[in-house]
C-alpha positions in Angstrom: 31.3 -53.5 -1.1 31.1 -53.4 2.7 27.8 -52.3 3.5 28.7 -50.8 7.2 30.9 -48.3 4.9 28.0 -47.1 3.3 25.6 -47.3 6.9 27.9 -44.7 8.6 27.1 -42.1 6.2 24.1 -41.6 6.0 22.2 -39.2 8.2 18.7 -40.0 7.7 16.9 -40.5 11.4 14.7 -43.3 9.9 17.5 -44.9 8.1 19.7 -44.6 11.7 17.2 -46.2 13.7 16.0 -49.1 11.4 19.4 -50.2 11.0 20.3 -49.8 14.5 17.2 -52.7 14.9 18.9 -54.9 11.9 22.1 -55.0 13.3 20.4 -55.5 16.7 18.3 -58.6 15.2 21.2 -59.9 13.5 23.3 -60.0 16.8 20.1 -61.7 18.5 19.9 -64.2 15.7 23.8 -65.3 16.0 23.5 -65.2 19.7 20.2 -67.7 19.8 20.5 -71.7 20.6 16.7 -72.1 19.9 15.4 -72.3 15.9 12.3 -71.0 16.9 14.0 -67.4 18.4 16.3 -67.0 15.7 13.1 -67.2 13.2 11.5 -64.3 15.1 14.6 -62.5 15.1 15.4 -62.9 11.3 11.8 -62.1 10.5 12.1 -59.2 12.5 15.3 -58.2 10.7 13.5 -58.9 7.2 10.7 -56.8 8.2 13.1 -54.2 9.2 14.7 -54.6 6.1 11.3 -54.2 4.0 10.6 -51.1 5.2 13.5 -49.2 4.3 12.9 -50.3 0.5 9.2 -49.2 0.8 10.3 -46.0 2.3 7.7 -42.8 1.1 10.1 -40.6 1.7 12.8 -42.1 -0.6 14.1 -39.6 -3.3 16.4 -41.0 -5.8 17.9 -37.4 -5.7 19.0 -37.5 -2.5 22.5 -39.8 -2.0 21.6 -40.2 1.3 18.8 -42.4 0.1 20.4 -44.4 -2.6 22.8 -44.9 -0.2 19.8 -46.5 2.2 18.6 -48.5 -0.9 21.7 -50.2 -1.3 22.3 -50.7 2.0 18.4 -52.4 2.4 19.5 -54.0 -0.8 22.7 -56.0 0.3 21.3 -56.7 3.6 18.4 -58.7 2.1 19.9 -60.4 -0.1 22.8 -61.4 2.8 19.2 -62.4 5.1 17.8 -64.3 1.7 21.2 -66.0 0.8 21.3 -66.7 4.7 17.3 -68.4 5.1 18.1 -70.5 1.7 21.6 -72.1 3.6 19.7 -72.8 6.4 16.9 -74.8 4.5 19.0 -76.7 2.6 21.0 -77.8 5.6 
């Protein structure tokens, strides 16, 4: 499931510009040379990321929402997977 698919429809304002700043962190991640930015970058991404799951305004109703939750969903577990290939490398 391509989680960019699910991203372009939703039409939440906080949705739109938290995952504006993933994709934005991600980008700064791949484009860093130094460990130390791409750290920042990817914690900023995973905080990012946190947010949207803990979302107050999340109603399990509303497909715009579960639509969020999965994308939030796939996205850390891509950053977790991610963090785990780089510590074992």
């Amino acid at each position: 499931m391509n989680d960019a698919l699910h991203a372009e429809k939703i039409n939440c304002p906080c949705f739109i510009k938290k995952y504006n700043q993933i994709t934005d962190n991600k980008q700064k991640v791949k484009r860093s040379v130094r460990g130390i930015e791409k750290a920042i970058y990817a914690e900023d991404c995973e905080q990012g990321i946190d947010e949207l799951l803990d979302c107050s305004n999340y109603n399990a109703l509303n497909m715009d929402c579960v639509n969020c939750r999965i994308v939030a969903n796939l996205e850390k577990n891509s950053t977790e997977i991610r963090m785990q290939m780089k510590a074992t490398a």
